[in-house]
C-alpha positions as CSV (number, residue, x, y, z in Angstrom):
1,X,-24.2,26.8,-28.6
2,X,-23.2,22.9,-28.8
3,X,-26.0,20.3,-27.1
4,X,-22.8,20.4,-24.6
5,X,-22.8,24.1,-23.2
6,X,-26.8,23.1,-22.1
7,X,-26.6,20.8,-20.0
8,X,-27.3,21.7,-16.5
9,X,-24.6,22.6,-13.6
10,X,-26.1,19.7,-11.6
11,X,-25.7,16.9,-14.0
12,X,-22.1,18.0,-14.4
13,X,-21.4,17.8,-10.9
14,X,-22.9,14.9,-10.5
15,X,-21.0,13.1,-13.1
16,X,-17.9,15.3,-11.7
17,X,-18.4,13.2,-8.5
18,X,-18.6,9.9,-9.9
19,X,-15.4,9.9,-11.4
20,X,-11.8,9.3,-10.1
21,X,-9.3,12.0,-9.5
22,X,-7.9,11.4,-13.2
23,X,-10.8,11.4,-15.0
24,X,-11.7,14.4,-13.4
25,X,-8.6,16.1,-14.3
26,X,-9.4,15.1,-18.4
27,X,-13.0,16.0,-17.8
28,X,-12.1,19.5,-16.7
29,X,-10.2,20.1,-19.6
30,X,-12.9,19.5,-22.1
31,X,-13.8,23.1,-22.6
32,X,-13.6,26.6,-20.5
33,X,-17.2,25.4,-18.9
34,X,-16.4,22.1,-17.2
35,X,-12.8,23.6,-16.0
36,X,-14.9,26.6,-15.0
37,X,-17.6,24.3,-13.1
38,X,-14.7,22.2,-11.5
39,X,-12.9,25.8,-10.4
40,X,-15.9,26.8,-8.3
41,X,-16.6,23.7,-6.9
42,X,-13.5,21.9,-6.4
43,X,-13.7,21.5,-2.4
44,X,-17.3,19.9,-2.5
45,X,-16.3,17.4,-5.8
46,X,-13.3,16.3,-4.2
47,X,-15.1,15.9,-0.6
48,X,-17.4,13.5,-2.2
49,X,-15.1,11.7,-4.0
50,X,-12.5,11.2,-1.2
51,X,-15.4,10.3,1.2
52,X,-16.4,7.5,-1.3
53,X,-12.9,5.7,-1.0
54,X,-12.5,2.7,1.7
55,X,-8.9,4.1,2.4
56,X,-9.2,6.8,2.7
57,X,-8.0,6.7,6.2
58,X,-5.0,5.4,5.6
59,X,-3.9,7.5,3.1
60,X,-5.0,10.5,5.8
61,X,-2.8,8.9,7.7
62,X,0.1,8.3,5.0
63,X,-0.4,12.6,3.8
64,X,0.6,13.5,7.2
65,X,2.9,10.9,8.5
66,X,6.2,12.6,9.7
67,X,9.4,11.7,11.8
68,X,7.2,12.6,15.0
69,X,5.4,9.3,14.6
70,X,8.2,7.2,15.6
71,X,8.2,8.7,19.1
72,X,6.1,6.3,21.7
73,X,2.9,6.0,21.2
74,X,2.4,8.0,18.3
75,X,2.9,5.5,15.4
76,X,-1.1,5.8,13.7
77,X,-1.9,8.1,16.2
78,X,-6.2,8.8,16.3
79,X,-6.8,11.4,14.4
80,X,-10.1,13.6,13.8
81,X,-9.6,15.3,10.3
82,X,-11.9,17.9,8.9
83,X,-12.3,20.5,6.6
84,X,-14.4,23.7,6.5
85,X,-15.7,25.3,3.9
86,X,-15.6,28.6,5.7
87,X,-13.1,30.3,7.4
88,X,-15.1,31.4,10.6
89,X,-15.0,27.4,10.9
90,X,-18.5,26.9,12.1
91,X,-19.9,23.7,13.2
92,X,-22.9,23.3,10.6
93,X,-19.8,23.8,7.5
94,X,-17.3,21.1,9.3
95,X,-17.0,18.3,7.4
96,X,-15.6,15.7,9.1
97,X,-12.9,13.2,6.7
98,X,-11.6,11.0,10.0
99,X,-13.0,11.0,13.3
100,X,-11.1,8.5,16.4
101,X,-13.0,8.2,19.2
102,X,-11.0,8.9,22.5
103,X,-9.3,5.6,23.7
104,X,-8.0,4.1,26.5
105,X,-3.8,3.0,26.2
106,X,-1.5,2.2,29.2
107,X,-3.9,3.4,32.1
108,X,-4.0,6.8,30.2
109,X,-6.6,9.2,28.2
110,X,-6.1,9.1,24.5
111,X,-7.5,11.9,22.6
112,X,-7.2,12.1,19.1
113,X,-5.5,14.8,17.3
114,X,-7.1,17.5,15.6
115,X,-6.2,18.4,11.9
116,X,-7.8,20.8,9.5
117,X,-7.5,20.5,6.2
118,X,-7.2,22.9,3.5
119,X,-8.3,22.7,-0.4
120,X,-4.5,22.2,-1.2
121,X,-4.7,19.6,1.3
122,X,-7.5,18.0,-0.4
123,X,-5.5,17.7,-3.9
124,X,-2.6,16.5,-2.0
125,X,-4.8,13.8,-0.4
126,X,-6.5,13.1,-4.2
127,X,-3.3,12.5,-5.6
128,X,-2.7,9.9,-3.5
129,X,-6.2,8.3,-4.6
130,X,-4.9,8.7,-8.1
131,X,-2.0,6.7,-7.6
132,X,-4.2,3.8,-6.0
133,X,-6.4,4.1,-9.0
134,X,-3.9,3.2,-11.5
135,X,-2.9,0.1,-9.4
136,X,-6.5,-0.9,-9.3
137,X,-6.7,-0.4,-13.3
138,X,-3.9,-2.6,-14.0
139,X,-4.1,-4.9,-11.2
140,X,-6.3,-7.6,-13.2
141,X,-3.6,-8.0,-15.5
142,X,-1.2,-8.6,-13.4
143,X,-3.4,-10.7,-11.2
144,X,-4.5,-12.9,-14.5
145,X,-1.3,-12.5,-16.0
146,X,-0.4,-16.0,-17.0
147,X,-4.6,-16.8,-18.1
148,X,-5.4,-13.1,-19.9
149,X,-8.2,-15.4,-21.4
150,X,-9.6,-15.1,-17.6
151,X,-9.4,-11.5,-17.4
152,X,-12.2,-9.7,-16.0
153,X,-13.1,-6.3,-13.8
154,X,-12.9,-6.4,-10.6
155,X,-16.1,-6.8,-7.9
156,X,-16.9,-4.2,-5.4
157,X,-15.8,-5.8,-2.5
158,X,-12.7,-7.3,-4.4
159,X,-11.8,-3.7,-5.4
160,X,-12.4,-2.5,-1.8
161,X,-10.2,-4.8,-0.3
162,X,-7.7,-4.3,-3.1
163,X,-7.7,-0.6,-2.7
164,X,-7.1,-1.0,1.5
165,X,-4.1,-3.6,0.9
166,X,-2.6,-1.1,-1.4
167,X,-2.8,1.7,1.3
168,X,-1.6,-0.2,3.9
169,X,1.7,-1.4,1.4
170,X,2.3,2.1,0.8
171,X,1.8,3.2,4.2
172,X,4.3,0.6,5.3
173,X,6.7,1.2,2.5
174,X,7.0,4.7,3.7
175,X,7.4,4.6,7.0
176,X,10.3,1.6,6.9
177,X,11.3,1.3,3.8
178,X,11.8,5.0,2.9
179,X,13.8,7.8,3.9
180,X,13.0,7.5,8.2
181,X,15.4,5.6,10.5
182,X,15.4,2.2,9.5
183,X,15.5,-0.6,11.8
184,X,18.5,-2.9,10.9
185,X,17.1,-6.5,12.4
186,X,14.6,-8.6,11.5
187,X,11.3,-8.2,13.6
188,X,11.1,-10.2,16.5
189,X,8.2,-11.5,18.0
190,X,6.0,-10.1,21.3
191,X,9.0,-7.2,20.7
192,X,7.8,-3.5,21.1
193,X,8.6,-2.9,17.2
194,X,6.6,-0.6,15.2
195,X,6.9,-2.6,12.3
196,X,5.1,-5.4,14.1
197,X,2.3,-2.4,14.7
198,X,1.0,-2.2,11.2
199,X,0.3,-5.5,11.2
200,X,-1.1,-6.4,14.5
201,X,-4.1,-4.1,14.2
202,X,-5.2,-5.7,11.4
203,X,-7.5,-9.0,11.6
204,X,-5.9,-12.3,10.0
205,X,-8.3,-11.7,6.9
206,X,-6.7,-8.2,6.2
207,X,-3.3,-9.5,6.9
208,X,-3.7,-12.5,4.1
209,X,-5.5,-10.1,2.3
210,X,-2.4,-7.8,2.1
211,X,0.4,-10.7,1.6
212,X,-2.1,-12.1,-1.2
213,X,-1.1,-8.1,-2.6
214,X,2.5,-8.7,-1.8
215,X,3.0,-12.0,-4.0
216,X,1.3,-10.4,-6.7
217,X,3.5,-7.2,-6.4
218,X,7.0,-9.8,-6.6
219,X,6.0,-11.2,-9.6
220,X,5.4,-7.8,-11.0
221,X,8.5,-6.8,-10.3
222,X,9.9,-10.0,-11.2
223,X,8.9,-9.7,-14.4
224,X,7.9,-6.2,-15.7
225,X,11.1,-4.0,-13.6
226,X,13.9,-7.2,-13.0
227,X,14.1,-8.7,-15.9
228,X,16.0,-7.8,-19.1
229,X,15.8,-9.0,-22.9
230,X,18.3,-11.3,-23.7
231,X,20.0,-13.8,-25.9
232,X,19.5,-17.6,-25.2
233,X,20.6,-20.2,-27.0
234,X,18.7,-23.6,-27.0
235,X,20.1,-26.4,-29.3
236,X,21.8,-25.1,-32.2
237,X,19.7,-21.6,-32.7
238,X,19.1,-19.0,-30.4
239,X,16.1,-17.0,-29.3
240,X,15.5,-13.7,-26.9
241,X,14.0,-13.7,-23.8
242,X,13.5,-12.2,-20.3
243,X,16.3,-12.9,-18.4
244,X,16.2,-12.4,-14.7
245,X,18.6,-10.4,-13.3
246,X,21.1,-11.8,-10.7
247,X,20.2,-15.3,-12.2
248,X,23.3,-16.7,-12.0
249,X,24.0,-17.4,-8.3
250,X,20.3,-17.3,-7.4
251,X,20.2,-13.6,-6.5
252,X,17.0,-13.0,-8.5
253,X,14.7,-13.4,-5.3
254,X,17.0,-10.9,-3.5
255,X,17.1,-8.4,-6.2
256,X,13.3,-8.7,-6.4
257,X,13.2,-8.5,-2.4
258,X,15.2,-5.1,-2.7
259,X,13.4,-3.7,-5.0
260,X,9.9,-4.3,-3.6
261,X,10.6,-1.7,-1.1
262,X,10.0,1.0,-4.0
263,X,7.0,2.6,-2.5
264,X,3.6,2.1,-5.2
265,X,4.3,5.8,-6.5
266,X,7.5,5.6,-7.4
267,X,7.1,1.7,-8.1
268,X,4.5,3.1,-10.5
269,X,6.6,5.2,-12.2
270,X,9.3,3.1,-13.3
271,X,7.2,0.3,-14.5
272,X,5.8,3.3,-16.9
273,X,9.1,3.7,-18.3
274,X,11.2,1.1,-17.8
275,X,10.5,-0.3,-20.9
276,X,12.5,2.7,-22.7
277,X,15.8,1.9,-20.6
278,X,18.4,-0.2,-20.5
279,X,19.1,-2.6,-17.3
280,X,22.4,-0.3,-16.5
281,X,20.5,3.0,-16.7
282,X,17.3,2.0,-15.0
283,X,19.4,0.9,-12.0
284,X,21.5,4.0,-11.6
285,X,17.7,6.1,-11.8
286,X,16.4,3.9,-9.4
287,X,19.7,4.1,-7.1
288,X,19.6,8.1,-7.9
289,X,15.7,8.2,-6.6
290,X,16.4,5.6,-3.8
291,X,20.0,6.4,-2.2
292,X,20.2,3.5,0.5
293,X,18.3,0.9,-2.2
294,X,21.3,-1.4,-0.9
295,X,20.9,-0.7,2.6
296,X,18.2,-4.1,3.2
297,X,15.6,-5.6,1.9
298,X,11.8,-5.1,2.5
299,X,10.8,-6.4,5.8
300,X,6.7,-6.5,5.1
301,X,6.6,-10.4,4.3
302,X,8.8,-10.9,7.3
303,X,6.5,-9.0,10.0
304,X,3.6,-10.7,8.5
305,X,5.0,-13.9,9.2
306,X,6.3,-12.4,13.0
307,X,2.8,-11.7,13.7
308,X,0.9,-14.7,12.0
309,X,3.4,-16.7,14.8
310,X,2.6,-14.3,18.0
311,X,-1.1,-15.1,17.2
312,X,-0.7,-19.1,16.9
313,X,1.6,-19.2,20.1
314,X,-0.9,-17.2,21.9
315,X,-4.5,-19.3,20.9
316,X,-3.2,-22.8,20.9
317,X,-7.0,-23.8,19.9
318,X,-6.0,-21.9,16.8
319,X,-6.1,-24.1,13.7
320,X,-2.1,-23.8,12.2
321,X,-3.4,-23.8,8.6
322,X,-5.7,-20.9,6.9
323,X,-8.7,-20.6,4.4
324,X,-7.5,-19.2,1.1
325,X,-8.2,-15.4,1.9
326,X,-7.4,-13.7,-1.5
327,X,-8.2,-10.0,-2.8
328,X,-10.4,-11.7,-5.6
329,X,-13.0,-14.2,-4.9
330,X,-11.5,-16.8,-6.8
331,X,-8.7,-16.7,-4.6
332,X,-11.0,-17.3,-1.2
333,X,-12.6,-19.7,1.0
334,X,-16.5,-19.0,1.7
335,X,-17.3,-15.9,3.6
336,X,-18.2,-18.3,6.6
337,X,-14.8,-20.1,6.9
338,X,-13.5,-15.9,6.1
339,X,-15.5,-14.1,8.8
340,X,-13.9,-16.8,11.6
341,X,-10.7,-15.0,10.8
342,X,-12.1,-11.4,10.8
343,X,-12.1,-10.8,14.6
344,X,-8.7,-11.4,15.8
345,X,-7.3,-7.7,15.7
346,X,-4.9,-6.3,18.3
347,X,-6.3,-2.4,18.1
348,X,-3.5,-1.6,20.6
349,X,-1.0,-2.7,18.5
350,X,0.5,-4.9,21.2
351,X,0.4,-8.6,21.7
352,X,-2.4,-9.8,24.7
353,X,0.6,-11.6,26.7
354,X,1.4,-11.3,30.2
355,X,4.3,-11.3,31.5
356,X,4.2,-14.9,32.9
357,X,3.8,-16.1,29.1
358,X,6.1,-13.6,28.0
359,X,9.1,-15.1,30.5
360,X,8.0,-18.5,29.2
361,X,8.7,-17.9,24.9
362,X,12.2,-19.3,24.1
363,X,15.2,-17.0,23.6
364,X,15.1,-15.5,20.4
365,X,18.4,-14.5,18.2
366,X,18.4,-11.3,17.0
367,X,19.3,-11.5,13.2
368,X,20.1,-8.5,10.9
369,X,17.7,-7.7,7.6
370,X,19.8,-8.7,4.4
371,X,21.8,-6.5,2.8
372,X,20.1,-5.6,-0.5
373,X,20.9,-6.3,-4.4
374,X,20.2,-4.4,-7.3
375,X,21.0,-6.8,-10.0
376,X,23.9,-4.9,-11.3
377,X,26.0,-7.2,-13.4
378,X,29.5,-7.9,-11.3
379,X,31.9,-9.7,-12.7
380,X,30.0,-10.2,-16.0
381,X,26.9,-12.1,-16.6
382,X,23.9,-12.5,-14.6
C-alpha cells in the first residue's frame, strides 16, 4: 500500500472541500480511492464548497432563471433554496443554500419561492462556479495586461467582489442578451424596464464595481477574440500585427460592443480556441452558437449609465463625480470615501420618485439599441 492509500477519510474530505469544482474533478481521478471517497460524499463536498462562494446567490438565481421571470414582478424573484439529504425531507437534514425573507412590494405580501434541490442540481449549480473560477484565474492577466511586471494574486475581498461582478455580467447577459425576448430600445430612465432592475438593487459601489468588470472584459475582447494577425507595412519593410477588426470606418468599438454580449461561458470558450481559427471561421462559429449576434449590441454599459443618472437627478446633494471604486485595490479610493457609496440601493428595483417629480423630468426620446457588427470583412479590407 502507497503512503497515499493511508491517509485518513477525513483529511481527504477536508482537502476535497477546500478546493474548486475543477480541482476537485482532477483530484477524484487520482486513483479508485479518492473517486471512491468523492462518490460517497459528493452532496456534503459540494454543499461546503458552494456555501463558501459570495455568489452564490446569483448564480441560484441564474441555474433557474426561465421565460416566467419576465412576467411582473417576477424578475429575481426571493427565493428559499434547499437541499435534503434525505428523502423524508426532515427539518434537522434541510440545508438551506438561499433563504428571502418575506417582503413587502406594491401594498402586497411577498413570499419567497420554495425550491428543492437535487444532487444533479448541485453539479449543475457547481459548474457554474467552475466557469467563474477560470475568470478569476485569468483575470490578473488581463487586468495587468499592459504591466505583467505588476502581476500578482488577487486579495480576498478583491476576489470576492470580482467573483459577484462576474455573476451579475452573466446573469445579465442571459437574461437580455441571450436567447429571451429582447428589448429593442435603449433603457430609459424612471421607465418600468427590467434591465434598469439589475442594476438598481445594487449600491453605487457594486455598480462601479461591475463597469470596472465591463472595461476590463472590452479590452479582452478587443484584443484576444477581435483582433486578427496581419500584415503592416511601416516605411519600406513590413511587420505583423494585431489588426482590429472593422478598423477601417471605425467599427472596431461596435464589433467589440456586439460581441460583449457573449455570455462568460461561451465568451470563455472561444477565447480557449480562437487562437486555432481563422477571423472568417471564428465568426461563422460564433454566428452558428449566437443566431441573432447581429440583432444589437449589449445594453449593460448603457443601463449603468440610465441608473447612475436616475440616482443624481433624484439626490441633488449628491456629488456628480465618484471615488475610483475598482475590483482591485489599486483601482480604489479608501474604504471611507467607498463605504459613502455603499448604501444607496433600490431593493425594490424601482426608482424612490413620486409622481409629482416623475411629471416634472423632461420628455425623453425613445432611441433604438444599435444594430450589431461582427467584423466580417465587406467590401474588402478592414
Amino acid at each position: 500500500m502507497s503512503p497515499i492509500e493511508t491517509v485518513p477519510v477525513e483529511v481527504i474530505l477536508e482537502i476535497m472541500e477546500a478546493m474548486g469544482p475543477s480541482d476537485l474533478t482532477n483530484f477524484g481521478l487520482v486513483n479508485k480511492r479518492f473517486h471512491q471517497i468523492f462518490t460517497d460524499k459528493r452532496s456534503h463536498i459540494l454543499l461546503k464548497i458552494l456555501l463558501n462562494r459570495p455568489e452564490l446567490e446569483l448564480l441560484l438565481h441564474l441555474y433557474m432563471a426561465n421565460q416566467n421571470d419576465f412576467l411582473p414582478d417576477r424578475m429575481l424573484h426571493p427565493l428559499t433554496v434547499s437541499f435534503s439529504f434525505n428523502p423524508d425531507n426532515a427539518p434537522e437534514d434541510k440545508i438551506f443554500l438561499m433563504r428571502s425573507p418575506v417582503d413587502w412590494k406594491n401594498g402586497k405580501i411577498v413570499c419567497p419561492e420554495k425550491i428543492k434541490l437535487n444532487v444533479y442540481d448541485l453539479v449543475g449549480v457547481a459548474q457554474l462556479v467552475k466557469v467563474v473560477d477560470w475568470w478569476v484565474e485569468i483575470y490578473p492577466r488581463l487586468r495587468w495586461r499592459e504591466h505583467p511586471e505588476d502581476r500578482r494574486c488577487l486579495k480576498w475581498e478583491e476576489e470576492s467582489r470580482l467573483r459577484k461582478a462576474i455573476a451579475r455580467w452573466w446573469l445579465y447577459s442571459h437574461y437580455f442578451h441571450g436567447n429571451y425576448w429582447r428589448n429593442t430600445h435603449m433603457p430609459k430612465k424612471f421607465d418600468t424596464d427590467v434591465r434598469l432592475h439589475h442594476l438598481r438593487i445594487l449600491t453605487t459601489q457594486e455598480i462601479q464595481e461591475l463597469d470596472d468588470l465591463l472595461g476590463t472584459m472590452y479590452e479582452t475582447i478587443s484584443k484576444d477574440l477581435c483582433s486578427s494577425p496581419g500584415t503592416v507595412h511601416r516605411g519600406t519593410g513590413s511587420v505583423v500585427e494585431l489588426i482590429p477588426w472593422g478598423k477601417n470606418g471605425d467599427r472596431h468599438p461596435a464589433v467589440v460592443n456586439t460581441y460583449l454580449k457573449l455570455e462568460p461561458d461561451l465568451l470563455k470558450y472561444f477565447l480557449e480556441h480562437c487562437y486555432r481559427y481563422s477571423k472568417e471561421y471564428l465568426i461563422m462559429a460564433i454566428t452558428n452558437s449566437t443566431p441573432d449576434l447581429l440583432f444589437d449590441r449589449e445594453t449593460l454599459s448603457m443601463s449603468i449609465a440610465t441608473v447612475l443618472e436616475e440616482r443624481s437627478i433624484l439626490n441633488l446633494d449628491r456629488p456628480k463625480t465618484f471615488p475610483p471604486m475598482g475590483i482591485i485595490a489599486e483601482d480604489r479610493a479608501s474604504a471611507d470615501e467607498c463605504e459613502l457609496w455603499n448604501c444607496d440601493a433600490w431593493p425594490t428595483g424601482f426608482p424612490p420618485i413620486t409622481k409629482e417629480q416623475l411629471a416634472e423630468q423632461p420628455l425623453e426620446l425613445t432611441s433604438r439599441v444599435p444594430r450589431g457588427d461582427d467584423g466580417a470583412d465587406r467590401g474588402g479590407g478592414y
